[in-house]
C-alpha positions, 0 to 999 in steps of 0.5 A: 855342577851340582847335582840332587839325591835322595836316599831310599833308607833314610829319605834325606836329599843331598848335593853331589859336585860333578863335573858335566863331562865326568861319568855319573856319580854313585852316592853314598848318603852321608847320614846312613852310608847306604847308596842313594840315587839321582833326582832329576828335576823337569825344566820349565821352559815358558816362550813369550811373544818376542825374543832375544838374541846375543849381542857381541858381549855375550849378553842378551840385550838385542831384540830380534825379528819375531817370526 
């Protein structure tokens, strides 16, 4: 995964590799060597009038009931 930080000195943003099982990750910026902390971005989730499931491929190619 890649994950976003901005450092507070310098204000420039950065991707970090990490695994999604390993422990946070402490960033050094890259420019000015000072700590730099995570962004978190909100997910946008939109919900439609009818949905979708997994077929045996594992793709999403099957409607499925509406409730």
């Amino acid at each position: 995964m890649k994950y976003d930080y901005t450092c507070d000195s310098c204000l420039i943003t950065f991707e970090v590799k990490s695994g999604m099982k390993d422990m946070p990750v402490s960033a050094i910026c890259p420019q000015c060597d000072k700590p730099a902390r995570r962004v978190f971005h909100l997910l946008n989730v939109t919900w439609g009038s009818g949905c979708w499931q997994f077929g045996e491929d594992g793709l999403g190619d099957e409607p499925c009931h509406n409730w």
